[in-house]
N, C-alpha and C positions, 0 to 999 in steps of 0.2 A: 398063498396065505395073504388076505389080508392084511394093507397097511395098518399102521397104528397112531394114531391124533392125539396126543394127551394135551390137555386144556386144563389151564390152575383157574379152577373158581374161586371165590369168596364172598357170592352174596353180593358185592357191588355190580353199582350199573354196568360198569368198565369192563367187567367179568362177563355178566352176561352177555355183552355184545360180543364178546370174543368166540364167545359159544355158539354164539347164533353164525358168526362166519365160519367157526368151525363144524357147522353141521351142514350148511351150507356146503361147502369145501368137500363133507366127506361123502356128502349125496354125490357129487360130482365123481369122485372118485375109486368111489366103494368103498371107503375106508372103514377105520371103526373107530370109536369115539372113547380112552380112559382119560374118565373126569380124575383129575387128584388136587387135595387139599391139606394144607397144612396146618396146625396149631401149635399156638405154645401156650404155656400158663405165664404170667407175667410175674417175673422174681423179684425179690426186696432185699433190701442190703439190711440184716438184722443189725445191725452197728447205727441205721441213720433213723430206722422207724419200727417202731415194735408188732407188724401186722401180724395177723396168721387167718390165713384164708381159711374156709370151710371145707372138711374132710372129701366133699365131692363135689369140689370146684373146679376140681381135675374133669373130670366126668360130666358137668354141666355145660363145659367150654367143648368138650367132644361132643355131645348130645345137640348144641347150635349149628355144630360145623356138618355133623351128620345129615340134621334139619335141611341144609342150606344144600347139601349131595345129593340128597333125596329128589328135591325141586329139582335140581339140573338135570338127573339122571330119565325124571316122568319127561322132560322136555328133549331128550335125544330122545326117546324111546317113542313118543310120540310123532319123529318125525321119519322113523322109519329105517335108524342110524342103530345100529350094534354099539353098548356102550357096558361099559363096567365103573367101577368107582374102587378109588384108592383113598386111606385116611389116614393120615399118620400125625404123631408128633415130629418138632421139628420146624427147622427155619424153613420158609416156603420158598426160599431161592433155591438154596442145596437141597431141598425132596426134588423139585420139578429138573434141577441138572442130573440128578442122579436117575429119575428115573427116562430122562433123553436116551439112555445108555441103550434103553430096548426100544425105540418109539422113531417112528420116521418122520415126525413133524411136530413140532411143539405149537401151540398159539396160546398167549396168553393177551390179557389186555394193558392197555398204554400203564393203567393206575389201578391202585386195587384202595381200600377203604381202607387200612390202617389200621394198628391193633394188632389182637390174637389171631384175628380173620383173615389178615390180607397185609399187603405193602403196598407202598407206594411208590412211584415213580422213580427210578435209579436203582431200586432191589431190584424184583425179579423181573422188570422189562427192561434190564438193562444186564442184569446177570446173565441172562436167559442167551441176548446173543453173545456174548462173552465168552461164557465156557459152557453152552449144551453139545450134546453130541449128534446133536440133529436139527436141520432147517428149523429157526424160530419165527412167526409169524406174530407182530406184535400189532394190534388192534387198538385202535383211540373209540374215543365215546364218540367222535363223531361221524365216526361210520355206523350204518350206511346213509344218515341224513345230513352230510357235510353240508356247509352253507358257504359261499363264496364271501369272501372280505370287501368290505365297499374298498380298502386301498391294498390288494396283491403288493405281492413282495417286486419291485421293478425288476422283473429280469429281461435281458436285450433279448432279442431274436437271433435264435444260432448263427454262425460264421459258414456254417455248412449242412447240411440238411434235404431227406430222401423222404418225399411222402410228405409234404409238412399245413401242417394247420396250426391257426393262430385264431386268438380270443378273440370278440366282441371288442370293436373297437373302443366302445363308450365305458370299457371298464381298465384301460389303458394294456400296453398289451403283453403279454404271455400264455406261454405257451400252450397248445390244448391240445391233449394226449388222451381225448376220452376214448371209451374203447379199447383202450391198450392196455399192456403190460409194458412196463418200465423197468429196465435194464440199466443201472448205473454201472459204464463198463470206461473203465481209461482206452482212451483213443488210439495211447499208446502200448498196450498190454493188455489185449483181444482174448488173448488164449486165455482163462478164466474157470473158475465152477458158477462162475457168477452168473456169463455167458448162457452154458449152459443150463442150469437151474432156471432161468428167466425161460429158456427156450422151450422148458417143456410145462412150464405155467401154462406157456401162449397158446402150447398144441393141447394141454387138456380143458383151457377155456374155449380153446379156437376162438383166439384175438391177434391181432397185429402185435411183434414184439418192435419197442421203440430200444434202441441203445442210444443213450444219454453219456456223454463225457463232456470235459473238461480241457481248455490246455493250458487254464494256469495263468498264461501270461501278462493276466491283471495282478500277479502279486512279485513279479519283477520291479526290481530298483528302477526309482525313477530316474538314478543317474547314466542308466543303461537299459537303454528297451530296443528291442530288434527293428527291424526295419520295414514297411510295407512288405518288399520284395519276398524276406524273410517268413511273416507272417501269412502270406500267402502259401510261401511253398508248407509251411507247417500245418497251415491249416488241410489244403490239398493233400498232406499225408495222413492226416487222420482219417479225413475220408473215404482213401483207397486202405486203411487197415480194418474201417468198419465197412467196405466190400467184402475183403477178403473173410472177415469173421462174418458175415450173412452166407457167405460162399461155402464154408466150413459147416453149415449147419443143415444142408442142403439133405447131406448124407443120410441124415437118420430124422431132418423136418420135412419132409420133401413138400409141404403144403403149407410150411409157415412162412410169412408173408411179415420180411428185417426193412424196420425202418429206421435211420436213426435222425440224431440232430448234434451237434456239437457247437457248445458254447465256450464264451472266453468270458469267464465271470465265476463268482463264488460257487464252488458244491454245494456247499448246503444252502442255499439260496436254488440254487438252481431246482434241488432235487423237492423239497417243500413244495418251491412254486409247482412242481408237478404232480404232486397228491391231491392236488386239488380239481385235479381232473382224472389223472388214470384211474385204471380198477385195481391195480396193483404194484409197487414198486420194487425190485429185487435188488439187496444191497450188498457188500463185502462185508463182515466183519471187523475184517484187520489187515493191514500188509498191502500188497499194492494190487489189491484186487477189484478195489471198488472207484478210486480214485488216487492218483499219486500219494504217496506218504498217509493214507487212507487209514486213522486207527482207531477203534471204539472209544468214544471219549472228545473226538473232534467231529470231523464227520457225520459218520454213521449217529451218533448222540444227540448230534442235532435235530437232525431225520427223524430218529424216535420222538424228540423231544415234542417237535412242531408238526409232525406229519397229519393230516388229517384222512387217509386213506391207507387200508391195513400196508406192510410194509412186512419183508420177508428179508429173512439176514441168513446170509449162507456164510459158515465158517472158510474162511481163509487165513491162510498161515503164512507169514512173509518169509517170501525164500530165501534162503542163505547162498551169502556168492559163493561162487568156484572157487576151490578151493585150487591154487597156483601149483604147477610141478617142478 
């Protein structure tokens, strides 16, 4: 059977571009493509203003939304993608979670246009990875024509680092991850769905996967900071855990080709600065999946926020300690 793609339109540019990675995405994969949209009629407090909409205002706000499915639907079908269409009333956050429930991949884009049509940024690309029930791939307007910052975000060059390339010097330097998939994985907490999920991006783009971590130790008190000695040995252990996790993927990627980098500086700086070159970025949701104390809303939010290259958020659940005998 057939995977299933569902993609929230609404008419904006932000939408369409999501669409277009997602049909992209599903040529690659076989997949098939349900467009779904949502609408609401816009309510009035009879207490503050005396309105009363026209008898099929209901129905004319359905008939734009349809308009707008219609287009989407001649544009998968066009490009040689299985697609269907879904129309409901209803908040456009809770129709696209609820309909996660059957759907192996959700893409929506960074912003939608606002209104009856669409939300905007913090609804549904922010809901989407939140609470769906399946991989969200959240899209910005500026893919696929991203344009480089005359000033990048300063991020240092890793501490540690397998395969590595670095920018143009003349643009001051970080990190250049083209051709890859990116893996935000803790250096320290390998074992992951994050892991995985990135690893078979890589094997169905056939790209180099990078795992990207962190270890923090720039937001240590400055009345207490480890020691050279110290910060060696830690750094040297991240790197023998992102051995052991490329070792671990051997089994079922036997052709994919783990590179990683590990930095001591800001996640969300970090992970930004690398959408500006990857093809792809794979993130945690929640819990200690994506980055230490890693939880939608710090993190990950930010990454949505500023990303300029699509971005994929696999649900993680923080795990509960042991419970003592």
């Amino acid at each position: 059977m057939a995977h299933t793609i569902i993609v929230g339109i609404d008419g904006s540019d932000n939408a369409d571009c999501a669409l277009q990675w997602a049909i992209a995405h599903a040529q690659t994969t076989s997949a098939e493509i349900r467009l779904v949209s949502a609408y609401t009629v816009p309510g009035v407090n009879m207490s503050q203003a005396d309105i009363v909409y026209p008898a099929d205002f209901d129905a004319a706000v359905k008939k734009t939304v349809e308009t707008i499915a219609e287009a989407a639907a001649s544009t998968v079908t066009e490009s040689g993608v299985p697609v269907s269409t879904t129309i409901v009333p209803g908040d456009a956050s809770g129709v696209m979670v609820e309909h996660s429930k059957n759907a192996d991949l959700a893409v929506v884009g960074a912003r939608g246009r606002g209104g009856f049509a669409g939300r905007l940024l913090g609804s549904v690309a922010l809901a989407m990875p939140a609470h769906s029930h399946c991989p969200t791939v959240v899209v910005p307007s500026t893919w696929p024509t991203r344009v480089m910052p005359s000033t990048p975000l300063p991020v240092d060059d890793p501490v540690r680092v397998k395969n590595h390339r670095t920018a143009a010097e003349d643009i001051r330097a970080r990190p250049d991850f083209s051709g890859e998939i990116v893996a935000a994985v803790d250096p320290f907490e390998t074992d992951t769905p994050v892991l995985r999920a990135a690893a078979s991006q890589a094997a169905v783009y056939q790209l180099p996967l990078r795992l990207v971590g962190v270890t923090a130790t720039h937001i240590l008190s400055p009345e207490w900071m480890p020691s050279e000695k110290h910060l060696i040995r830690m750094y040297d252990e991240a790197a023998k855990a992102y051995e052991a996790a490329a070792e671990s993927l051997r089994g079922d990627f036997p052709d994919l080709e783990v590179r990683y980098s590990i930095f001591d500086a800001p996640a969300t700086e970090v992970l930004v600065s690398a959408t500006y070159t990857a093809e792809l970025v794979v993130i945690g949701s929640r819990g200690r999946g994506g980055f230490v104390s890693t939880v939608l809303g710090s993190t990950s939010q930010g990454v949505l926020s500023h990303a300029v290259c699509p971005v994929r958020v696999v649900r993680v659940t923080r795990r509960q300690p042991a419970r003592r005998r």
